[in-house]
DSSP file (Angstrom, degrees, kcal/mol; ACC not computed):
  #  RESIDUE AA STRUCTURE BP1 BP2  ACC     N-H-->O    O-->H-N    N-H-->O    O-->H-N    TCO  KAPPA ALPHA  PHI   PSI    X-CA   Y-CA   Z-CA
    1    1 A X    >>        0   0    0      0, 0.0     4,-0.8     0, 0.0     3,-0.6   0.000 360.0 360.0 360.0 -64.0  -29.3  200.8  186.6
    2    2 A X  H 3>  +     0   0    0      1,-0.4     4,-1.7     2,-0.2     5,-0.1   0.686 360.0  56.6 -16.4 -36.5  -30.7  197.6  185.0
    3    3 A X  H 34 S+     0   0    0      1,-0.2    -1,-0.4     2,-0.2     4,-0.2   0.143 101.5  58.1 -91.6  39.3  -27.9  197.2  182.9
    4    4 A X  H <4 S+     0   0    0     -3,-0.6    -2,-0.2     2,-0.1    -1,-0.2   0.497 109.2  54.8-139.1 -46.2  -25.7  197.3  186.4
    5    5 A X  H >X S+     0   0    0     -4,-0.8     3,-4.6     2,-0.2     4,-2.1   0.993 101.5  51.6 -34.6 -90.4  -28.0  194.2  187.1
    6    6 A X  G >< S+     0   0    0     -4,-1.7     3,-6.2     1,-0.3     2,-1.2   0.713 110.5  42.4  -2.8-109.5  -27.4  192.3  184.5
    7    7 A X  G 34 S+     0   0    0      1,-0.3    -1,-0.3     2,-0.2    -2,-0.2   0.280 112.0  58.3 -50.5  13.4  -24.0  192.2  184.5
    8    8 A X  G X4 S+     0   0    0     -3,-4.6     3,-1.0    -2,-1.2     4,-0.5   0.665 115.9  40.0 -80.1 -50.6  -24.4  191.8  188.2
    9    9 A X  T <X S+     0   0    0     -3,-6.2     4,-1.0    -4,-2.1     3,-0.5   0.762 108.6  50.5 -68.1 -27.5  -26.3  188.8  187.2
   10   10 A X  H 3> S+     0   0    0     -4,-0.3     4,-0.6     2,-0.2    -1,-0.3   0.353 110.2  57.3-111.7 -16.5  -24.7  187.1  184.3
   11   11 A X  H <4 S+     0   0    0     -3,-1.0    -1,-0.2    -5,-0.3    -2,-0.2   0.425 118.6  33.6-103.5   6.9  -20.9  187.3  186.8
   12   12 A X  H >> S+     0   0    0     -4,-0.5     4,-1.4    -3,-0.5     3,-0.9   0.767 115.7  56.0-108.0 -37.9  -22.8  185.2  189.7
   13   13 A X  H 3X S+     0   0    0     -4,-1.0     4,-2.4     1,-0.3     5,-0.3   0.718 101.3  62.1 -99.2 -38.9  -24.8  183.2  187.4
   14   14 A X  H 3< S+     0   0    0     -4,-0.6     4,-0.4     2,-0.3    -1,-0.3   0.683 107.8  34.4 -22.6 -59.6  -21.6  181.8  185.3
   15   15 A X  H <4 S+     0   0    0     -3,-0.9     4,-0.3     2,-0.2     3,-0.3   0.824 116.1  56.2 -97.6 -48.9  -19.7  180.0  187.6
   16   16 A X  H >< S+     0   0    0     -4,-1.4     3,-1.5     1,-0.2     4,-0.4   0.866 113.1  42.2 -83.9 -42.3  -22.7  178.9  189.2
   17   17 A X  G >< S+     0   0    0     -4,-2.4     3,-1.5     1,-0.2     6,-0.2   0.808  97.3  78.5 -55.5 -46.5  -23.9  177.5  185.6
   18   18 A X  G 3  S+     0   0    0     -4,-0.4     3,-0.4    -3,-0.3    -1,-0.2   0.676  86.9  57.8 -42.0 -32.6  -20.6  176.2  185.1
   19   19 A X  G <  S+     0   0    0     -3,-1.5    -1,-0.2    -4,-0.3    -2,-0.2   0.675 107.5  45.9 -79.5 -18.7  -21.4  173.2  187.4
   20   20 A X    X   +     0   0    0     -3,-1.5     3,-1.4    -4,-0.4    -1,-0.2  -0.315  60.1 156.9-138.3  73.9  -24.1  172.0  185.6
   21   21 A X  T 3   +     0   0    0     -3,-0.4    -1,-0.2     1,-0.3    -3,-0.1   0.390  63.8  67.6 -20.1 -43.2  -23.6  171.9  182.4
   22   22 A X  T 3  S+     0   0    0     -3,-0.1     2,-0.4     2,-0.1    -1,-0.3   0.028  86.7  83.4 -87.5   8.3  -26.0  169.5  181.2
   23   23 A X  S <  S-     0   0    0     -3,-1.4     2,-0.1    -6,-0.2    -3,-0.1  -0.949  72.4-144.5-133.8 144.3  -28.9  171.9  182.1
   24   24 A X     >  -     0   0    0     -2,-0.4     4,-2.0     1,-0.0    -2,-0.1  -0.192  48.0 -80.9 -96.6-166.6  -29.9  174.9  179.2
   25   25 A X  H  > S+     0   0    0      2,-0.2     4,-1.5     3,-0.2     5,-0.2   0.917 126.6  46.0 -67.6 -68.2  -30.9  178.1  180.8
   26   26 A X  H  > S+     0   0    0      2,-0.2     4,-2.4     3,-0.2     5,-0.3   0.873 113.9  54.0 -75.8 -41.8  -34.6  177.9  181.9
   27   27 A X  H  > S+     0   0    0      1,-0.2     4,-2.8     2,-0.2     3,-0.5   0.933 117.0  36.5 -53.6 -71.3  -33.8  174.3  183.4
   28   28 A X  H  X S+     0   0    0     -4,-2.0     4,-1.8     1,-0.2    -2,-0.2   0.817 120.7  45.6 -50.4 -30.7  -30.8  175.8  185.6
   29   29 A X  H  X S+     0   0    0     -4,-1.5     4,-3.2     2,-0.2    -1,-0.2   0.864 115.4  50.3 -88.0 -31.5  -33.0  179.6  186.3
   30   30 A X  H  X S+     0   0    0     -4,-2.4     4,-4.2    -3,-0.5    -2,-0.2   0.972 114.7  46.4 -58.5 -52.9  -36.2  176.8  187.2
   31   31 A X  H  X S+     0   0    0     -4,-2.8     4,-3.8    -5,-0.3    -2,-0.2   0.891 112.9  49.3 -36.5 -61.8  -33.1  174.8  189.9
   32   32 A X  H  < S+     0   0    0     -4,-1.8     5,-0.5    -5,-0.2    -1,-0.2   0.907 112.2  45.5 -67.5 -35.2  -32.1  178.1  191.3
   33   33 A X  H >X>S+     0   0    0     -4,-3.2     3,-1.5     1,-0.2     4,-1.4   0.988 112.3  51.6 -68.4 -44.2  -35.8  179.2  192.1
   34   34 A X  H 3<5S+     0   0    0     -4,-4.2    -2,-0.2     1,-0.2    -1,-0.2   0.945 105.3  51.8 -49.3 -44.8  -36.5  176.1  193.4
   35   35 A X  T 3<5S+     0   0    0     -4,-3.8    -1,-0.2     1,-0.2    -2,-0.2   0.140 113.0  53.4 -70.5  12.1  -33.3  176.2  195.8
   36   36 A X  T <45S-     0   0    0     -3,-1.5    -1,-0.2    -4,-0.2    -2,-0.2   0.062 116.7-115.3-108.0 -16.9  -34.7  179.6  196.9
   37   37 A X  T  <5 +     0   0    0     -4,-1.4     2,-0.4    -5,-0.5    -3,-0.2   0.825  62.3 150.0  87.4  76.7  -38.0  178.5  197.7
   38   38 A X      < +     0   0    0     -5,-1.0    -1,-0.2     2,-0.1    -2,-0.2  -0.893  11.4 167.0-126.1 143.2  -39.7  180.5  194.9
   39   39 A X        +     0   0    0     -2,-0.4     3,-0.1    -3,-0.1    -5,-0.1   0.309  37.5 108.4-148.3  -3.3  -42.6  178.4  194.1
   40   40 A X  S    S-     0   0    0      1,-0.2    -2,-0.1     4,-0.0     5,-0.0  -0.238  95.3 -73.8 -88.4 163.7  -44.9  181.6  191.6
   41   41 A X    >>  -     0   0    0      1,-0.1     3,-2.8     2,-0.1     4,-0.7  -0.172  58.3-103.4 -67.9 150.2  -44.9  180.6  187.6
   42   42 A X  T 34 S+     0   0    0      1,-0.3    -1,-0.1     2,-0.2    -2,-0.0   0.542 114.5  78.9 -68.1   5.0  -40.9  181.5  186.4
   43   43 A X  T 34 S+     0   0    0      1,-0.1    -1,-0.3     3,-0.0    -2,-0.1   0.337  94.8  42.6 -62.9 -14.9  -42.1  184.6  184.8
   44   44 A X  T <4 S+     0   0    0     -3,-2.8     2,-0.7     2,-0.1    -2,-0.2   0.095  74.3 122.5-126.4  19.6  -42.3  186.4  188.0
   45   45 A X     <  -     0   0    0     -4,-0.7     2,-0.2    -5,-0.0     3,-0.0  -0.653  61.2-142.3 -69.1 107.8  -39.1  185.2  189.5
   46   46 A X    >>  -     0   0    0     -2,-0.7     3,-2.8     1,-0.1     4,-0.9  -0.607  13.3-116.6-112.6 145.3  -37.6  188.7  190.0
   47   47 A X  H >>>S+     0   0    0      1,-0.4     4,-2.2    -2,-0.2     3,-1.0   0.928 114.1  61.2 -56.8 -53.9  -33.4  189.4  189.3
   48   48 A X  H 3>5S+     0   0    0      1,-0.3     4,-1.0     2,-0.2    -1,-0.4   0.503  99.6  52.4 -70.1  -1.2  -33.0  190.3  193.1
   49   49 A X  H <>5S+     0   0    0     -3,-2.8     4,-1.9     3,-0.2    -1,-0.3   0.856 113.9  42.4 -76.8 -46.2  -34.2  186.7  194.2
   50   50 A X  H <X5S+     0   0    0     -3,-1.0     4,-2.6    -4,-0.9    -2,-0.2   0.864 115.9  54.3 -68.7 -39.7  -31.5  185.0  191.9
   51   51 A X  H  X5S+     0   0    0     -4,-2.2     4,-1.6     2,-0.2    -1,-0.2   0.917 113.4  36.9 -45.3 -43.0  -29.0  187.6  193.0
   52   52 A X  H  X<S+     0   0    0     -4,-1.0     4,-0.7    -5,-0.5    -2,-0.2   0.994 115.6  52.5 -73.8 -49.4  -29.4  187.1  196.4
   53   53 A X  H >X S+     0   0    0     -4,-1.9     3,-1.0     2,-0.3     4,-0.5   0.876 113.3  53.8 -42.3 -73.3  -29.8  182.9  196.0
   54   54 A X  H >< S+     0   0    0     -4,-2.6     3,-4.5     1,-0.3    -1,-0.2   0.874 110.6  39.0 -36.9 -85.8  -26.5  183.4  194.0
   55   55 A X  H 3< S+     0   0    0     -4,-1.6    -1,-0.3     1,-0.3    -2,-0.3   0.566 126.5  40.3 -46.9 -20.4  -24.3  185.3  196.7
   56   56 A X  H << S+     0   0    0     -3,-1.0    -1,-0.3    -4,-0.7    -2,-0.2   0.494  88.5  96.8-118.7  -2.0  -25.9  183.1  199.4
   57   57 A X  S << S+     0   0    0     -3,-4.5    -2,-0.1    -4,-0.5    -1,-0.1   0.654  84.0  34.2 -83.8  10.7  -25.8  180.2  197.8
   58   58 A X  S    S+     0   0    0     -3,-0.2    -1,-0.2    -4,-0.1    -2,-0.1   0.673 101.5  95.6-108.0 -31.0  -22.5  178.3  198.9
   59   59 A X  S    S-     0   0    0     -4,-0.2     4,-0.1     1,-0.1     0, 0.0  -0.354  83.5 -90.2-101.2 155.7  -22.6  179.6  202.4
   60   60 A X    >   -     0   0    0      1,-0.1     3,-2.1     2,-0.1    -1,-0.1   0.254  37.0-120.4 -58.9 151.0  -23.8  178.3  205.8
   61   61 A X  T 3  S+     0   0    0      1,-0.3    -1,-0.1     3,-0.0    -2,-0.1   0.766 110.5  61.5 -62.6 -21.4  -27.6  179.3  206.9
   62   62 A X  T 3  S+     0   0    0      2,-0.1    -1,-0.3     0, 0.0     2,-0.1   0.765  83.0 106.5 -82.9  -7.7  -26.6  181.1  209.8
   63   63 A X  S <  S-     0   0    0     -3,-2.1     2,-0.5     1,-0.1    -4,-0.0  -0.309  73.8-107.1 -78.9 157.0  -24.5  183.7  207.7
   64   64 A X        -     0   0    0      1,-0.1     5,-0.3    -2,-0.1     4,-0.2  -0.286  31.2-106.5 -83.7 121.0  -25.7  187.1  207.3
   65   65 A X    >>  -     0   0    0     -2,-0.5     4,-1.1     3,-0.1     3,-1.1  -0.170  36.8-112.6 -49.2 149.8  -27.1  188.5  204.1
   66   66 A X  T 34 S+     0   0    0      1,-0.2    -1,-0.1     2,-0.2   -11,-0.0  -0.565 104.2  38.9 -81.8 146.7  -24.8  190.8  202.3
   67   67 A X  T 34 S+     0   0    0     -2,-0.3     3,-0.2    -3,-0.1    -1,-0.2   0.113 118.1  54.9 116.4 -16.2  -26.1  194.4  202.1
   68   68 A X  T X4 S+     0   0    0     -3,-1.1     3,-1.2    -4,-0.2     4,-0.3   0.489  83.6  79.0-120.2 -16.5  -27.3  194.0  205.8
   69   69 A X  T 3< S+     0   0    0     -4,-1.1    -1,-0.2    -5,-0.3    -3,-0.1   0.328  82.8  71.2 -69.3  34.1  -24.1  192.9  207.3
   70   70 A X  T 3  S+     0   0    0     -3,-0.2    -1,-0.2    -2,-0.2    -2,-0.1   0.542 108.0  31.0 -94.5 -31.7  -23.2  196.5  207.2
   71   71 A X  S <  S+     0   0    0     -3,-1.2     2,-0.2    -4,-0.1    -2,-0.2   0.026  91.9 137.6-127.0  36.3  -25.7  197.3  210.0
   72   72 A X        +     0   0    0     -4,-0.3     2,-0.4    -8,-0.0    -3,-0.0  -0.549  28.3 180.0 -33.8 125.3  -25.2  193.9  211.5
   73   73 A X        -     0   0    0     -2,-0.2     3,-0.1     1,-0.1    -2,-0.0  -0.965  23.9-158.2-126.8 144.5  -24.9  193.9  215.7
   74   74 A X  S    S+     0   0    0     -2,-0.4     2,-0.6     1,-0.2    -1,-0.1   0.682  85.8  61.8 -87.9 -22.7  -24.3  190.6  217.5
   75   75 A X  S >> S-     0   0    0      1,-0.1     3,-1.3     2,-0.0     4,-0.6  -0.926  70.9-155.8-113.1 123.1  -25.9  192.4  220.9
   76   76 A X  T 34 S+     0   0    0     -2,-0.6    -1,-0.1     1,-0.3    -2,-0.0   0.246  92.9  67.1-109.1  -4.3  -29.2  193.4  220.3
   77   77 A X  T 3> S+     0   0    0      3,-0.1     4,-1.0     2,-0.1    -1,-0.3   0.700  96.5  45.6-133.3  30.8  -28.3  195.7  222.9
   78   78 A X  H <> S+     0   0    0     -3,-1.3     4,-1.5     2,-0.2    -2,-0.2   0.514 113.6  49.1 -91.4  -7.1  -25.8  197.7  221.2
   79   79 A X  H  X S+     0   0    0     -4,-0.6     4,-1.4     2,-0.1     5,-0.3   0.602 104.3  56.6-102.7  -7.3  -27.8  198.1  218.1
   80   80 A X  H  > S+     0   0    0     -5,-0.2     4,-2.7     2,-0.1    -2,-0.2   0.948 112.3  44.5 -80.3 -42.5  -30.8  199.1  220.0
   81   81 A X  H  <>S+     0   0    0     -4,-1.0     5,-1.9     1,-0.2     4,-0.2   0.951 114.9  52.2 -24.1 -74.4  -28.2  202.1  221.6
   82   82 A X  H ><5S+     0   0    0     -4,-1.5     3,-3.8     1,-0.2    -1,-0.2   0.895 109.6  47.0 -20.1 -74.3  -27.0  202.7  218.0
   83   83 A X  H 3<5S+     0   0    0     -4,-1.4    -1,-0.2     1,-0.2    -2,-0.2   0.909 114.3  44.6 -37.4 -50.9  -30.5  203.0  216.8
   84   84 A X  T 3<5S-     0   0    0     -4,-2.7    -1,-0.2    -5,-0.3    -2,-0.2   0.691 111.4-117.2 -67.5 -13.1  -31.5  205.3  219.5
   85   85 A X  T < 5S+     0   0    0     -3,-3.8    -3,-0.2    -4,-0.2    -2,-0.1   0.427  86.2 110.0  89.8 -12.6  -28.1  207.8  219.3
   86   86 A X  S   <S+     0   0    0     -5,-1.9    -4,-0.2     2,-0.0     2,-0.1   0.994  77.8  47.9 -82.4 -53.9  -26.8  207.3  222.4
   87   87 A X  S    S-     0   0    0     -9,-0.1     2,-0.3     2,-0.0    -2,-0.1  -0.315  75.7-158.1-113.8 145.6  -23.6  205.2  220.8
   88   88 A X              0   0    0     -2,-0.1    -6,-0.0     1,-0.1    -3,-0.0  -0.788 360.0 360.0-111.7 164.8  -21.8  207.2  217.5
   89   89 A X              0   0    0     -2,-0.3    -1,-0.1    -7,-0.0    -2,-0.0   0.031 360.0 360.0 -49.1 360.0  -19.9  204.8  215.2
């Protein structure tokens, strides 16, 4: 599972790196926790914060994190239905 990380991490983290060139590795992991609002010593900066901060970081605030736009509803009262059974997929 870890190792599934990783190379989850090292294919967002690449291209993202790519832009700033001029910055080693703990400068660029320090950037991205700061541009996630992690503010705890970089020693407890945990992969799923830079994962997510990666995958979200080009796109508008109002978009939906991935892994929950599966069970996304725009009508809060069709997902309450959902929730309940009454409505099947």
């Amino acid at each position: 599972m870890k190792c599934h990380r990783v190379n989850e991490l090292i294919e967002l983290i690449h291209p993202a790196w790519q832009k700033d060139p001029d910055l080693n590795l703990i400068q660029f992991l320090q950037k991205l926790a700061t541009e996630a609002g992690f503010t705890g010593p970089l020693s407890e900066l945990t992969d799923d914060v830079l994962i997510y901060h990666l995958k979200m970081r080009d796109s508008e605030r109002t978009e939906v994190i991935p892994g929950l736009k599966k069970d996304y509803e725009e009508d809060f009262k069709t997902a309450l239905l959902r929730a309940r059974g009454i409505l099947k997929d």
